[in-house]
OpenMM code with the backbone's topology and positions (N, CA, C; nanometers):
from openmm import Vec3, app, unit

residues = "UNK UNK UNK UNK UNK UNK UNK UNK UNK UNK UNK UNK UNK UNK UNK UNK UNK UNK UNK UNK UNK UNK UNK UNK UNK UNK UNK UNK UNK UNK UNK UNK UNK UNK UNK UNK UNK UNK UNK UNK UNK UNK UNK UNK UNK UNK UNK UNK UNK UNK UNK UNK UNK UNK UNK UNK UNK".split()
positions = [
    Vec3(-0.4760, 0.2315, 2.1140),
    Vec3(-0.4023, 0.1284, 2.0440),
    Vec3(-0.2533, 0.1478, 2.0701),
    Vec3(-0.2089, 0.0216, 2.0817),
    Vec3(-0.0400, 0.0339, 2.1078),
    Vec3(0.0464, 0.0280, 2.0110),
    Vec3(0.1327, 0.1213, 2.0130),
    Vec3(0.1939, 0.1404, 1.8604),
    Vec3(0.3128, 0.0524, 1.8880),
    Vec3(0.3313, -0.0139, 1.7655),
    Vec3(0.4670, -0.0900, 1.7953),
    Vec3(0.5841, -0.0350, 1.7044),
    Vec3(0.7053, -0.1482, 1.6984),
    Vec3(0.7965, -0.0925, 1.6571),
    Vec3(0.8164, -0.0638, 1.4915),
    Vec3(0.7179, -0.1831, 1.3577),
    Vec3(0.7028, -0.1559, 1.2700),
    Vec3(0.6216, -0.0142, 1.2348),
    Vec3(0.5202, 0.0171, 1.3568),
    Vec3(0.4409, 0.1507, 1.3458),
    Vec3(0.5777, 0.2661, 1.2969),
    Vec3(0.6123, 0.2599, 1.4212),
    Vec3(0.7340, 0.3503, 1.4139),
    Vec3(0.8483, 0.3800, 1.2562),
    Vec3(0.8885, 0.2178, 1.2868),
    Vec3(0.9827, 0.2347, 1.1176),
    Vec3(0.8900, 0.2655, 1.0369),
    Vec3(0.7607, 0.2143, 1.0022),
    Vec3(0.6790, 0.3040, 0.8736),
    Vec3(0.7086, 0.4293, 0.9159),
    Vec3(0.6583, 0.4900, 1.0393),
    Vec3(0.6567, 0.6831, 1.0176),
    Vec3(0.7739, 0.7158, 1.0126),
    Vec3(0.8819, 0.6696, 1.0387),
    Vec3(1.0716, 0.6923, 1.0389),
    Vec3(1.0707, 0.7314, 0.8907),
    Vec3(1.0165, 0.5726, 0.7754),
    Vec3(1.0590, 0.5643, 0.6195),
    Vec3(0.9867, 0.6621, 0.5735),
    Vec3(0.8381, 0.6728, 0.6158),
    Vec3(0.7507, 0.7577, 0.5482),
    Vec3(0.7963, 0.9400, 0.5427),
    Vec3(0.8372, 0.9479, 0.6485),
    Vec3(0.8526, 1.1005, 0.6729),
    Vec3(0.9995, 1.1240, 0.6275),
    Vec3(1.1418, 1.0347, 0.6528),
    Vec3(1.2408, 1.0507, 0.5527),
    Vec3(1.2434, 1.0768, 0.3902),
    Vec3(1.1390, 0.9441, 0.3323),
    Vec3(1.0868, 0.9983, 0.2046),
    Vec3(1.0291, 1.1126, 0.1256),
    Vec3(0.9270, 1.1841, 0.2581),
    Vec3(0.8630, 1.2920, 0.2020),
    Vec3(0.9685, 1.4023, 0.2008),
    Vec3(1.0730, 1.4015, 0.2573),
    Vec3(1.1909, 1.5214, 0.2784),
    Vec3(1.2935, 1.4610, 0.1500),
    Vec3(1.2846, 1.3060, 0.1058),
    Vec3(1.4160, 1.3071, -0.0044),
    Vec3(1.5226, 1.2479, 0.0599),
    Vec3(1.5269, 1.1885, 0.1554),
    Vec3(1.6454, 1.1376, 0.2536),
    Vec3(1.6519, 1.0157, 0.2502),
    Vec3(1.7356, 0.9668, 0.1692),
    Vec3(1.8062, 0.8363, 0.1725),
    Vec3(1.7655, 0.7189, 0.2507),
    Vec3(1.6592, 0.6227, 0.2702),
    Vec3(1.6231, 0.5332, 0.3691),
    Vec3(1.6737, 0.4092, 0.4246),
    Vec3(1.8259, 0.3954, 0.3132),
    Vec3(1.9052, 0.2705, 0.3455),
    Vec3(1.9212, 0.2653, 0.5478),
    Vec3(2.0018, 0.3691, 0.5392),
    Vec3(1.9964, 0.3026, 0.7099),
    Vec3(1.8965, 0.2667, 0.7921),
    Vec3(1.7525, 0.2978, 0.7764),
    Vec3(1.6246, 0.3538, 0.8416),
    Vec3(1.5636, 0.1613, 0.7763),
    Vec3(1.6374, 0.1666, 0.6898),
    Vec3(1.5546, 0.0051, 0.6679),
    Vec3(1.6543, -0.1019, 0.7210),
    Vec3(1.7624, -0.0659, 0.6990),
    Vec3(1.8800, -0.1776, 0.7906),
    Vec3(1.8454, -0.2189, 0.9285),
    Vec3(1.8636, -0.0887, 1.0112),
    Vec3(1.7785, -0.0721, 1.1457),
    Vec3(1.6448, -0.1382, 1.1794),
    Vec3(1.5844, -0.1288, 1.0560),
    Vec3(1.4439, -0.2552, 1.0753),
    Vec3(1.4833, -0.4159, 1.0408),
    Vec3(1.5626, -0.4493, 0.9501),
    Vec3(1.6201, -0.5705, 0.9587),
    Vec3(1.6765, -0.6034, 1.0649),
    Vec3(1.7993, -0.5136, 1.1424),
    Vec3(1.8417, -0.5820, 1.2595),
    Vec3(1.7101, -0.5860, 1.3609),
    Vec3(1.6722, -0.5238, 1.3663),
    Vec3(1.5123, -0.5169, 1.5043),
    Vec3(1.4161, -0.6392, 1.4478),
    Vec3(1.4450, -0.6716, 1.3662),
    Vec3(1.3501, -0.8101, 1.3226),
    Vec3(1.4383, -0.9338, 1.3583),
    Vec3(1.5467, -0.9534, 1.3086),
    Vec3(1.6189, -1.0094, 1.3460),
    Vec3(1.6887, -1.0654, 1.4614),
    Vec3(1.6890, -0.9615, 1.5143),
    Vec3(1.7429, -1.0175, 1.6816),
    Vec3(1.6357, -1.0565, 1.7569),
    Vec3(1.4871, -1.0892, 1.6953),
    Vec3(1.4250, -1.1689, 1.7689),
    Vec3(1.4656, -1.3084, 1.8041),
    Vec3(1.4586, -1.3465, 1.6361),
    Vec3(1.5133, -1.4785, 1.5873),
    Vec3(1.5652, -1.5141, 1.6606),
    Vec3(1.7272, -1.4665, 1.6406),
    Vec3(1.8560, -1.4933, 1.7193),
    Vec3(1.8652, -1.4667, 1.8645),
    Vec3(1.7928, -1.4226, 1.9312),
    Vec3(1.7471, -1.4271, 2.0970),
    Vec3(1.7023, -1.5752, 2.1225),
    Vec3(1.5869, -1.5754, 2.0492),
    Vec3(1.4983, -1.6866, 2.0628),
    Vec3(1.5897, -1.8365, 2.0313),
    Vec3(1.6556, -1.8339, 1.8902),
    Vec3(1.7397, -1.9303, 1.8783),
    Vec3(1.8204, -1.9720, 2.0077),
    Vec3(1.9028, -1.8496, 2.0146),
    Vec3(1.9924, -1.9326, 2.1403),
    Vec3(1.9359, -1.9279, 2.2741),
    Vec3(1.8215, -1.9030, 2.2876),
    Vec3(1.7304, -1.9448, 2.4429),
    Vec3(1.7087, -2.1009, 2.4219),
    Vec3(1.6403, -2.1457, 2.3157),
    Vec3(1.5873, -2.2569, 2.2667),
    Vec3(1.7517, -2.3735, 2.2898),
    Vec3(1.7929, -2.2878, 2.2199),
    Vec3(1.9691, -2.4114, 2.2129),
    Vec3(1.9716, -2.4145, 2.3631),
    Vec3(2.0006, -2.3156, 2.4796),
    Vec3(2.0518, -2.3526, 2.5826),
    Vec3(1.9292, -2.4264, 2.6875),
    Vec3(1.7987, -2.4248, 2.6630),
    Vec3(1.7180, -2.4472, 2.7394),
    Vec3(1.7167, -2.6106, 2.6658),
    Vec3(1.7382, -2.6936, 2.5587),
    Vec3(1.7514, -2.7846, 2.4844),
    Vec3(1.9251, -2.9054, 2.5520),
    Vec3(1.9598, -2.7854, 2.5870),
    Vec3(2.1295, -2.8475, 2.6213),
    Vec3(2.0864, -2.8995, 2.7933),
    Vec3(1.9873, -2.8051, 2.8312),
    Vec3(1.9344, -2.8483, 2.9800),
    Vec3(1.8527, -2.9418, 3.0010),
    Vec3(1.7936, -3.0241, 2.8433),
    Vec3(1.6704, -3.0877, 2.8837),
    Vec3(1.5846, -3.0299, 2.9453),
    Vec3(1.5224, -2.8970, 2.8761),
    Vec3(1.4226, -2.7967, 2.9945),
    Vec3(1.3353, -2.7478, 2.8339),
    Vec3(1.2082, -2.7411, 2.8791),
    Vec3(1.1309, -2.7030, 2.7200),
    Vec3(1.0952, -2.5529, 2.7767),
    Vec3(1.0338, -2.5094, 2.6504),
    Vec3(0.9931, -2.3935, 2.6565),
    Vec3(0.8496, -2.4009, 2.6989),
    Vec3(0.7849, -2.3225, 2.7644),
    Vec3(0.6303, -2.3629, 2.8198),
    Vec3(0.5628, -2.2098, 2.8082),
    Vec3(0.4723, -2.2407, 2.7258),
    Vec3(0.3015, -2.1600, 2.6539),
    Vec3(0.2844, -2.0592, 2.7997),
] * unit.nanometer
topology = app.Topology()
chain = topology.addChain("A")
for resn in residues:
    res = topology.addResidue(resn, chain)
    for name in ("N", "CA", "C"):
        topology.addAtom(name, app.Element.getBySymbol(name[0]), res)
């Protein structure tokens, strides 16, 4: 099985917790990594839209 990147931030939060270590940054770091999908995708979509060019399956 292929581990992805939420795999990862769970064992990052999980194993910071069991030591007592503060997880604010360790969850920020998962907001931006979620996030810059979005915002990749957004502005592919805007410039491929400005070309009259679609996105294709």
């Amino acid at each position: 099985m292929k581990r992805t990147s939420l795999d990862a931030l769970g064992s990052a939060l999980w194993k910071a917790r069991e030591y007592g270590v503060d997880t604010r940054f360790i969850e920020l770091a998962g907001e931006v990594n979620t996030a810059i999908h979005v915002n990749v995708f957004g502005n592919l979509a805007n410039v491929l839209n400005e070309r009259s060019q679609a996105v294709r399956a």
